[in-house]
C-alpha positions as CSV (number, residue, x, y, z in Angstrom):
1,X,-20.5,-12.7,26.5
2,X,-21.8,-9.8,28.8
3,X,-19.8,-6.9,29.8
4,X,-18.4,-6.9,33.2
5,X,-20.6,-4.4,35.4
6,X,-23.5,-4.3,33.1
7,X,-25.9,-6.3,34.7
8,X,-25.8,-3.7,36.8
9,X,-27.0,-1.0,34.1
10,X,-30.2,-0.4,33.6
11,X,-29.6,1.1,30.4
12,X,-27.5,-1.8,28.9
13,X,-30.4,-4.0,30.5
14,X,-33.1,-2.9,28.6
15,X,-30.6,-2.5,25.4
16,X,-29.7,-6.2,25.5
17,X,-33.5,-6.8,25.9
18,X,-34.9,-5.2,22.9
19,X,-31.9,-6.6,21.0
20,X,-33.0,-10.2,22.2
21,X,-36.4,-9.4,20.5
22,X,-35.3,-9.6,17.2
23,X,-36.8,-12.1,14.7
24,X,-36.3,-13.0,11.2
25,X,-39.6,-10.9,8.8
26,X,-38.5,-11.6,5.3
27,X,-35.6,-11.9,2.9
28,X,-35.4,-10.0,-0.4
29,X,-32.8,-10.7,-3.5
30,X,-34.5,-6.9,-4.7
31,X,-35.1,-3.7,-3.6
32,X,-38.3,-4.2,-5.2
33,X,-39.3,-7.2,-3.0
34,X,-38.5,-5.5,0.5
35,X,-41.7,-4.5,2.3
36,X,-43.3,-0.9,1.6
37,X,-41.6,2.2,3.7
38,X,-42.2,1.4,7.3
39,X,-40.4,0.8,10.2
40,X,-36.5,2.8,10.4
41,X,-34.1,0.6,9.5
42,X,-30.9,0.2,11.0
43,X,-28.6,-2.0,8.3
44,X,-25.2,-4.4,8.7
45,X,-22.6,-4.0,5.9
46,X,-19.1,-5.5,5.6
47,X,-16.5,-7.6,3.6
48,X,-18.0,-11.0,3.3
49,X,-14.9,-12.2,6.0
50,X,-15.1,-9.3,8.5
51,X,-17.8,-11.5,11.1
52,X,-21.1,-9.6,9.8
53,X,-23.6,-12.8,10.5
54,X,-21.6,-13.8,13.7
55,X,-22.1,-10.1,14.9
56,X,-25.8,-9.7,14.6
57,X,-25.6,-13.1,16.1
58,X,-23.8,-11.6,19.4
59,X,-26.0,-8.4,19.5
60,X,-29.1,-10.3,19.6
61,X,-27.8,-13.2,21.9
62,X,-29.0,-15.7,19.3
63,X,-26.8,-18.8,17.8
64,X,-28.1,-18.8,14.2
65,X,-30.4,-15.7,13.8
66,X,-27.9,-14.4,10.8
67,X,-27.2,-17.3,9.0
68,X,-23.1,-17.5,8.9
69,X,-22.4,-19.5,5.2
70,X,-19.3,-21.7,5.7
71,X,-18.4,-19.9,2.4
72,X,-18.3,-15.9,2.5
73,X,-19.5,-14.1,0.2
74,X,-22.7,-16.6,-0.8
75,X,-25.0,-14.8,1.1
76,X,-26.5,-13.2,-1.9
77,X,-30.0,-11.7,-0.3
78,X,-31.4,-8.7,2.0
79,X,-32.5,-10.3,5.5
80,X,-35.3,-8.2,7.5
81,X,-35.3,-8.6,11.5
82,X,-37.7,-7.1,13.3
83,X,-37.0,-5.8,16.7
84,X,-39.2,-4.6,19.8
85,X,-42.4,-5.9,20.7
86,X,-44.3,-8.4,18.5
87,X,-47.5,-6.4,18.2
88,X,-46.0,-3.2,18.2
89,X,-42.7,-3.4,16.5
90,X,-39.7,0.0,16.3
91,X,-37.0,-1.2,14.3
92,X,-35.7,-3.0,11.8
93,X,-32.4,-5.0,11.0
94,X,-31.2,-5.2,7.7
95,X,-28.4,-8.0,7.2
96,X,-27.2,-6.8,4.0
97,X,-25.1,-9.2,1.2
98,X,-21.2,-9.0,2.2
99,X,-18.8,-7.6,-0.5
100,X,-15.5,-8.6,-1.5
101,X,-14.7,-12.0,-1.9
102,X,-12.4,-13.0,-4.5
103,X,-14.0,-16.6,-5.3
104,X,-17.7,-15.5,-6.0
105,X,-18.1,-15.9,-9.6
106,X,-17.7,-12.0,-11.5
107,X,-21.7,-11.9,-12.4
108,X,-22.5,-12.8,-9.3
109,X,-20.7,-10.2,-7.6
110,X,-22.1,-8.1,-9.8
111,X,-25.3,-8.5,-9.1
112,X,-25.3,-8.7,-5.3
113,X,-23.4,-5.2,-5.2
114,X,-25.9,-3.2,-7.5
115,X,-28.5,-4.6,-4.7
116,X,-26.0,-3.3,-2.2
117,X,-25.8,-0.4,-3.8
118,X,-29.6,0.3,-4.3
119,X,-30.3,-0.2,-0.7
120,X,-27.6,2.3,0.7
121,X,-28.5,4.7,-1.9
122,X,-31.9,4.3,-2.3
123,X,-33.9,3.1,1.0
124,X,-35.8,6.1,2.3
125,X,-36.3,4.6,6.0
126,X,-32.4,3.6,6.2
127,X,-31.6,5.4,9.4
128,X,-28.3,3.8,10.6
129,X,-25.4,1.8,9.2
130,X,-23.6,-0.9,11.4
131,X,-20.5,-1.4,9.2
132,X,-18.0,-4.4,10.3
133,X,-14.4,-4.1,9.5
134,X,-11.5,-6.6,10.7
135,X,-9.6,-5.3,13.5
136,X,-6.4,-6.9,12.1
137,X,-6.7,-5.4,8.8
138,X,-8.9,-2.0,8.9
139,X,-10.4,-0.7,6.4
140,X,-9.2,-2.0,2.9
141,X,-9.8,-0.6,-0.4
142,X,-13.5,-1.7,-0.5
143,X,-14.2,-0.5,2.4
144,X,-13.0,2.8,1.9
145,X,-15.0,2.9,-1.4
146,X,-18.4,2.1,0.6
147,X,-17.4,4.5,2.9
148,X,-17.5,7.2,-0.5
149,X,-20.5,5.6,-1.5
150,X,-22.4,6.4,1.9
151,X,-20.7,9.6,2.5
152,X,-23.3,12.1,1.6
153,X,-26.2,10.4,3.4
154,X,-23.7,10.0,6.9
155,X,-22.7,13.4,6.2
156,X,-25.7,15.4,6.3
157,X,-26.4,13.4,9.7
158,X,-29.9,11.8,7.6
159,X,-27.8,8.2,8.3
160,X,-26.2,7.8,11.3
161,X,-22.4,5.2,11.1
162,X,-21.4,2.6,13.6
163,X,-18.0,1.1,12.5
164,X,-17.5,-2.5,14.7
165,X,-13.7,-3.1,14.6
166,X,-14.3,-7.2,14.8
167,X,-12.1,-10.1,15.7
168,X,-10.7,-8.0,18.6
169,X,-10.0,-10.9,20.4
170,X,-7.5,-11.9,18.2
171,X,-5.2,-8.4,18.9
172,X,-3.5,-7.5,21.7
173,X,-4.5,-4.1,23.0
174,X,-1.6,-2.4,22.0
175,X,-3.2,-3.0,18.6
176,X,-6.2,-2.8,19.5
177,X,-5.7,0.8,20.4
178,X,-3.4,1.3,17.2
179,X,-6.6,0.0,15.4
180,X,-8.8,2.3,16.7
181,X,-6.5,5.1,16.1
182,X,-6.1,4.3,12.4
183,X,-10.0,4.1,12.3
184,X,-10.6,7.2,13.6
185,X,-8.3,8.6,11.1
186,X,-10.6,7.4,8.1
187,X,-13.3,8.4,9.5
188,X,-12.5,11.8,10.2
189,X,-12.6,12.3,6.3
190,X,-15.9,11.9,6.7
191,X,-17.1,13.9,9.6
192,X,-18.9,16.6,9.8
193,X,-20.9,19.0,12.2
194,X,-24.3,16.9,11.5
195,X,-22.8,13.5,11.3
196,X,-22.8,10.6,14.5
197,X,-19.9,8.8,14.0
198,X,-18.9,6.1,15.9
199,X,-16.2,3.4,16.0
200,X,-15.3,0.3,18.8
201,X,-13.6,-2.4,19.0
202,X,-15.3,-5.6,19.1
203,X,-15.7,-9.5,19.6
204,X,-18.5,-11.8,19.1
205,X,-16.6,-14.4,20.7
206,X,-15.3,-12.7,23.9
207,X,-18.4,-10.1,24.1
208,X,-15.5,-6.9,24.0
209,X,-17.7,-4.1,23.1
210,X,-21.1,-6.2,22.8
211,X,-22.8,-3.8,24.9
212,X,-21.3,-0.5,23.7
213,X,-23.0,-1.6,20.7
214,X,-26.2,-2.5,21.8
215,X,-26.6,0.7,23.3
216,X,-25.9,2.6,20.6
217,X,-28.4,0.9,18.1
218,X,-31.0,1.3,20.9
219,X,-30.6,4.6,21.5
220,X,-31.2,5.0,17.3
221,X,-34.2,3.9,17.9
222,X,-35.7,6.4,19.6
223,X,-34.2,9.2,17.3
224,X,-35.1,7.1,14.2
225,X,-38.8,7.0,15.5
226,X,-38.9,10.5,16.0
227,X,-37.4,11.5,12.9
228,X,-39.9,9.0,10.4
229,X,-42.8,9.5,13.2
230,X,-45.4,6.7,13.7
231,X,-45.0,3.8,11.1
């Protein structure tokens, strides 16, 4: 699942390391019930399909850290992981409730998106967005519409955007790179001087941009704990 050449890197080394570190702290079905402003948090957001749970799984090198429900869209709660050292922690996860699927009763749906919702709008330490989209479709409707949502807080650079193009082992790379192309398109509509942007394709199964994205959320890190300062 590693990268060719990057045992070799010192940088995707220790990336992959702290990314190993991370360990379930608590779930939440509230905003309310999270833990007090702390830690930055770096949260996971996608269509309850799009391989959100079997991502984090990949990044952190763990089989069943983000539980993967055999039925999407049931995961209905906020999961905290904590990442770095035990005693002396420097970012959080946030495995967020997927969005989107068509069988989940109405109420429910509801209910889970005004939690959504809440958190992207309303978390003061949220300080990056890992948002999964399926290489073979891009993004759809909903998508597009979180994409709105988060806009302002990308856009003045106070959140910074990831966007994981998953199941890339399923395309071939001519669509790969037509995938990437039509990504870059949508996000582009959202760019600005002060916001970090970026987009790659990716696999959980065959490891395709595992390391790309481990760097990046690393490297977060130490911007994110410059910018909040010392939990």
């Amino acid at each position: 699942m590693t990268a060719p050449g990057a045992a070799t890197d010192p940088t995707a080394r220790a990336a992959r390391t702290w990314a190993q570190s991370a360990r379930f702290i608590v779930t939440a079905s509230r905003l309310h019930e999270l833990p007090d402003p702390g830690l930055p948090e770096i949260a996971f957001v996608g269509r309850s399909n799009a391989g959100k749970s079997s991502a984090i799984n990949a990044l952190a090198q763990r089989k069943q850290l983000a539980f993967a429900s055999k039925t999407p869209g049931r995961t209905q709660h906020i999961n905290l992981f904590g990442l770095g050292p035990a005693d002396a922690p420097d970012a959080i996860w946030a495995d967020l409730p997927g969005y989107g699927y068509a069988a989940v009763e109405r109420a429910a749906k509801q209910r889970w998106q005004a939690v959504l919702a809440d958190y992207l709008a309303q978390r003061a330490q949220l300080a990056g967005l890992v948002m999964l989209v399926d290489s073979r479709h891009g993004f759809t409707a909903l998508d597009r519409r979180l994409l709105e949502f988060i806009r302002p807080r990308v856009a003045s650079g106070e959140v910074r955007l990831l966007v994981l193009l998953t199941k890339a082992d399923k395309i071939n790379r001519r669509e790969g790179q037509r995938a990437l192309d039509a990504a870059q398109q949508v996000l582009g509509e959202i760019a600005t001087e002060h916001a970090d942007i970026g987009v790659t394709l990716f696999s959980a199964l065959s490891g395709q941009g595992l390391d790309d994205a481990v760097r990046t959320l690393h490297a977060w890190t130490a911007w994110t704990s410059s910018r909040h300062g010392p939990a």
